[in-house]
N, C-alpha and C positions, 0 to 999 in steps of 0.2 A: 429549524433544527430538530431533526429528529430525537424522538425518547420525552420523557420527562424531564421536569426542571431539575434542575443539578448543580456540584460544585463546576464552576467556569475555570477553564483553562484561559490564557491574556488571548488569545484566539477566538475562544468561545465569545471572552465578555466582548470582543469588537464587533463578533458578528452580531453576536446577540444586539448589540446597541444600533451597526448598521441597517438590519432587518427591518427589526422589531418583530420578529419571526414569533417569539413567543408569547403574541398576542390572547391564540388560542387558550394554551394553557392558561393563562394570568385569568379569565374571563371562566374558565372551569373552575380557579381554585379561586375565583370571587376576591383576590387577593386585592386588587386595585377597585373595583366596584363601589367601597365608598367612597372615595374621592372624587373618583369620575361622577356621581352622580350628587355629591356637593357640589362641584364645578356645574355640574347641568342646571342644579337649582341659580346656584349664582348667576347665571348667565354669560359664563366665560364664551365669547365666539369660537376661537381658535382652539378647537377642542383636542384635537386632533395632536399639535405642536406640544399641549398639557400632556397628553398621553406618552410623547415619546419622551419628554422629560421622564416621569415615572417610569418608564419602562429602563432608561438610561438608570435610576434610582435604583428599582430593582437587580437589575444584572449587576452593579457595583454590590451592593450588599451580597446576592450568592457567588459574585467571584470571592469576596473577602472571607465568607463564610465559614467555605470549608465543605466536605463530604459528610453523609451519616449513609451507612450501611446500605438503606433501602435506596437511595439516589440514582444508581445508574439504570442509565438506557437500557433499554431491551434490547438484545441480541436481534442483528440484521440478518435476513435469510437472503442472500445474496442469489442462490439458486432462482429465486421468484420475480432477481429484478428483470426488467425489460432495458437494461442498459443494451447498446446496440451500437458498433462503430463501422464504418464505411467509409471506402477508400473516394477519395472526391479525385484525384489525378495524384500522376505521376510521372518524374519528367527523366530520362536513361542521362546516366553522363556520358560527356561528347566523347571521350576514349576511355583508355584504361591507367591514363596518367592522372589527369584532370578531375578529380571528383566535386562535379558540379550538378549532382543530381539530387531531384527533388519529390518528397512526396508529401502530399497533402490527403489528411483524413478528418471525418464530422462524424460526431458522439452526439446520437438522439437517447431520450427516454432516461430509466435511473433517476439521479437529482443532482442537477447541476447545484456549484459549478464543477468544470472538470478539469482533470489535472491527464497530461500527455507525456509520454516519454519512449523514447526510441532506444530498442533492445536494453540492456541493464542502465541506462544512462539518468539523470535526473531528471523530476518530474517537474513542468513548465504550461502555463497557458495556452500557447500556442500550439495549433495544432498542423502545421507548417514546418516540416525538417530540412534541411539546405546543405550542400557542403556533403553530397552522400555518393561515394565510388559505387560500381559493378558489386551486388551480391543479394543476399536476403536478410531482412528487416525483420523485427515483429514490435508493432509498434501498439501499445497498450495504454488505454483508457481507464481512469478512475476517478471515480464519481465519490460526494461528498459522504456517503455514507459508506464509502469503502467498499465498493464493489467493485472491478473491473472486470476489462472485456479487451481480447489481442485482437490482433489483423498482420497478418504475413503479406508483402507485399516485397518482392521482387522489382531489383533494377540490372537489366542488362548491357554488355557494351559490345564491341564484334572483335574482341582477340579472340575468342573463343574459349577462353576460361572458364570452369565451372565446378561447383563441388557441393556435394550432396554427404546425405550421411550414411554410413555405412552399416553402420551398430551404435547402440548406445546402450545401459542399464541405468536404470532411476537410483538415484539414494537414499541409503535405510539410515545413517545415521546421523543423528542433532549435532554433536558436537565434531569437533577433527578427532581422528583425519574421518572426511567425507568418502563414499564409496560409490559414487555417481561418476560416469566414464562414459566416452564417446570416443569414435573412429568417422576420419574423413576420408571419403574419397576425392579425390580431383580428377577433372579428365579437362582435353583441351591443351590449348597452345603447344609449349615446348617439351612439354612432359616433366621435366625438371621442377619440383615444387620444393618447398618449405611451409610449414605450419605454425603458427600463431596464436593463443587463447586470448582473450582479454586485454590486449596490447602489450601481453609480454613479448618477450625475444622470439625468433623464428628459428625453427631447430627443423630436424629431419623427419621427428615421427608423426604420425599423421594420428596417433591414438592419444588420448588424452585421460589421465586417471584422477581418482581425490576428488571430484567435482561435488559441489553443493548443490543441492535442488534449485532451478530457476535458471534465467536465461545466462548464457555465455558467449559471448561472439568469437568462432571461428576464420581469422583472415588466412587463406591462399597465395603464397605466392608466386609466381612463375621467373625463376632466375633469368633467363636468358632475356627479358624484356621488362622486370619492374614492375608487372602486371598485377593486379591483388582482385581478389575476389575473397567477398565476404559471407560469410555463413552466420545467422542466428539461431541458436538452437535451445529448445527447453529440455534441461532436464527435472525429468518426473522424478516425486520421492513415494516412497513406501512407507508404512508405520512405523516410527522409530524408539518405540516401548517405552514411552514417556509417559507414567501416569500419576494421577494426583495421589495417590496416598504416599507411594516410593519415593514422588519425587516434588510435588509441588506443594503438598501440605506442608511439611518439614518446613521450603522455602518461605511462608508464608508466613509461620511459626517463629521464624528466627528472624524475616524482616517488617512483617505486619504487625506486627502484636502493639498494644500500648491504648490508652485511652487516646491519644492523641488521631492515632491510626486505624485501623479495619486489626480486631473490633475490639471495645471493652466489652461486648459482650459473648464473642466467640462465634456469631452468626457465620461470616462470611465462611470461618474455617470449615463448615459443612462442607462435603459434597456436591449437596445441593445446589444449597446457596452460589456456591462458585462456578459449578456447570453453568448457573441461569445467567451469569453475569460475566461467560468467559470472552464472548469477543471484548467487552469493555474493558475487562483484565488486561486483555491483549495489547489491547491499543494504547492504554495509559503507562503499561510500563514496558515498553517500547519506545512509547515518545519520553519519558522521563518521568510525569505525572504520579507514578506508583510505585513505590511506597513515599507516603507524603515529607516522612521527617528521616529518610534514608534514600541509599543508590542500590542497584542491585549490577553486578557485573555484567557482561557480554555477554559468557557463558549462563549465565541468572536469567538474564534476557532469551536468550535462546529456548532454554526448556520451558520456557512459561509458555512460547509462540509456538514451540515443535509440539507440546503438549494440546494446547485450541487445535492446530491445524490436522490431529492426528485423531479430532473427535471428541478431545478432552474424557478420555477415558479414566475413569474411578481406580481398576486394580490390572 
């Protein structure tokens, strides 16, 4: 587990118990070292099985714990990692009725294990997609420390349906309405198309507005045959003027505060402090983790993640 020992999330303490990943650390901070080496003098054989016990001992007491200030992981530079995925096959569906197409891809390097998922769809072990029509995919890898890595990977079929993008513009803003926009083109079959976003309804335009940074699938369809053809597309975002003193300090202020919480002593609310510790920020209250003895809304959620993702800027 990467970082330092820390308060456990029920995820963290199984892994940690599965592992015993945090061997290393335990053995830096000499925390189990007497024991183990009373057990050595006594002559316990199975030393080993003594170990994982204590290690199981440990990770229950810092899940129960709690956090202090200085606890969190250091911030992952994802730029650095050598995550890497590859298309291993892929199989066209037999027409344009039938979506029996498949693609299979393999994630080297990073730190496993990895989690897969097919354009916006949920994230799953396996790296094996089924049940896939005529169009384009982007199929993305993410590894445990939270990096990922995409792969574009096209299935074709012979109505001759196709569709590409035309235009798009990235989105500048965190909250709605979004201002992220794309235009399709279709070419092929009967000419007669309708367009689709995200498995809403199919209408006539082929332009799309509102859009939120990140993938969206575009489906084609060709009226006079049934035919669909699928588009994945990312859209890019811009900086969306979210910075800590305007906006995440306050937040911080009104849901972190408290001996209970980050901080009685005011640490975290630094600048500093918080830059050093923003992916953690990011991830813990996201997943729900942050703030310990409150909620923070969607919108809450939002600016804390548009803010890391935008370089966690100060003013």
């Amino acid at each position: 587990m990467p970082g330092c020992i820390r308060c456990l999330s029920l995820c963290d303490f199984l892994d940690c118990v599965y592992t015993g990943y945090w061997s290393m650390q335990l053995r830096t901070l000499r925390l189990l070292q007497p024991f183990i080496s009373h057990i050595m003098v006594i002559g316990v054989k199975n030393l080993e099985s003594v170990k994982r016990v204590l290690y199981v001992i440990l990770c229950t007491v810092l899940w129960l714990a709690g956090c202090s200030s200085g606890d969190d992981p250091a911030a992952v530079d994802c730029s650095q990692s050598d995550l890497q995925l590859t298309l291993i096959s892929k199989t066209n569906p037999s027409d344009c009725i039938v979506p029996n197409g498949t693609i299979e891809v393999e994630a080297t390097g990073g730190m496993p294990p990895y989690q897969y998922r097919l354009n916006a769809g949920s994230p799953g072990s396996s790296a094996t997609f089924s049940g896939l029509g005529a169009g384009t995919y982007i199929v993305t890898v993410r590894d445990r420390q939270g990096c990922e890595k995409d792969l574009t990977v096209e299935l074709e079929v012979n109505s001759g349906l196709t569709a590409s993008v035309s235009s798009q513009t990235p989105n500048s803003q965190c909250l709605e309405p979004h201002d992220g926009s794309v235009t399709i083109l279709a070419a092929g079959g009967s000419g007669n198309y309708q367009f689709a976003i995200n498995g809403g309804a199919f209408g006539a335009s082929q332009t799309f507005t509102r859009l939120k940074d990140g993938i969206h699938t575009i489906t084609v369809k060709d009226l006079a045959n049934n035919c669909t053809f699928s588009l994945s597309i990312s859209i890019g975002r811009l900086p969306t003027g979210i910075t800590y003193n305007a906006h995440i300090k306050p937040l911080f202020e009104a849901k972190c505060s408290g001996a209970s919480c980050h901080p009685s002593n005011g640490e975290l609310f630094t600048y500093a402090a918080a830059f050093s510790r923003r992916m953690d920020i990011k991830n813990r209250t996201q997943s729900g983790n942050m703030p310990r003895n409150g909620t923070l809304s969607s919108e809450e959620k939002a600016l804390i993640a548009c803010w890391v993702d935008d370089g966690a800027p100060e003013n």
